[in-house]
N, C-alpha and C positions, 0 to 999 in steps of 0.2 A: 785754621784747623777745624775739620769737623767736629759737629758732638750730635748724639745721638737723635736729636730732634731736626736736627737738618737732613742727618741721613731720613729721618722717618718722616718728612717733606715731599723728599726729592723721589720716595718712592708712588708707581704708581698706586693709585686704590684698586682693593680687594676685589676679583670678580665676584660677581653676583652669582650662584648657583643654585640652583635650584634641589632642596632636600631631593634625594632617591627616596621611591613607595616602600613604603614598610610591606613586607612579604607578609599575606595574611595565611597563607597554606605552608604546613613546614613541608621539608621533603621529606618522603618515605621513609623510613631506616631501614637500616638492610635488615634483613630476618635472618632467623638461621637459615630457612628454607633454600634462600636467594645467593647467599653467600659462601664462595666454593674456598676454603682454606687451603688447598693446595693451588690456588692460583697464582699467588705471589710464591711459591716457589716455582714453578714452575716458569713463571717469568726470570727468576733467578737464576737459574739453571741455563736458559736460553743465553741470557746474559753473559754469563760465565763462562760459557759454553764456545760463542761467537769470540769474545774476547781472546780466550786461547785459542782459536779457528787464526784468528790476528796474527794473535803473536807468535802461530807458529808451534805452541807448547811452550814456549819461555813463559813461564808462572809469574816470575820478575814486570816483566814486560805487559802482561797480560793487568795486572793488579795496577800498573801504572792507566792503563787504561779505561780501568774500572775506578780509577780514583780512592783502591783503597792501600790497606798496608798490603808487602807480603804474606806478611801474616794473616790476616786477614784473608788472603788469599787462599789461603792452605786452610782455614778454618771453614770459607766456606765449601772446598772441594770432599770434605770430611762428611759438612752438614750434611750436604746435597746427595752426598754419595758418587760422587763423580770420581770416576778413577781418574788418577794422576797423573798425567804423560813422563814417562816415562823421558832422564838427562839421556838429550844426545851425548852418543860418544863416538868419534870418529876415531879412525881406522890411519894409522900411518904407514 
């Protein structure tokens, strides 16, 4: 039977690596100036947008894609202001 000191034997030894440079410069931070707040919605929207392009208008279907709830779904076609495709209904 093994015990812990044979397994810690049989392994090989630690690579040797070499520390990473300590960064002497930070990055910039965004300013107000630099940083456009309607950008991530607008990215959101696109998203949202292409996703129901997908599915068609199935909102169901569309949120599975996006990874979120339906709910979710419908909360952010609200936020966004995206109108809402309208349930097919078909015609017998």
């Amino acid at each position: 039977m093994l015990n812990e000191r044979d397994v810690l034997a049989a392994m090989p030894p630690p690579i040797d690596t070499p520390t990473p440079p300590v960064l002497t410069e930070s990055a910039p931070a965004a300013s107000a100036s630099t940083w456009d707040p309607a950008f991530l919605t607008n990215a959101q929207r696109a998203q949202v947008e292409h996703a129901l392009r997908e599915s068609h208008g199935n909102k169901a279907a569309a949120a599975r894609l996006l990874g979120i709830s339906r709910r979710s779904m419908y909360r952010w076609l609200d936020r966004l202001d995206l109108p809402q495709p309208a349930a097919r209904t078909e015609e017998r």
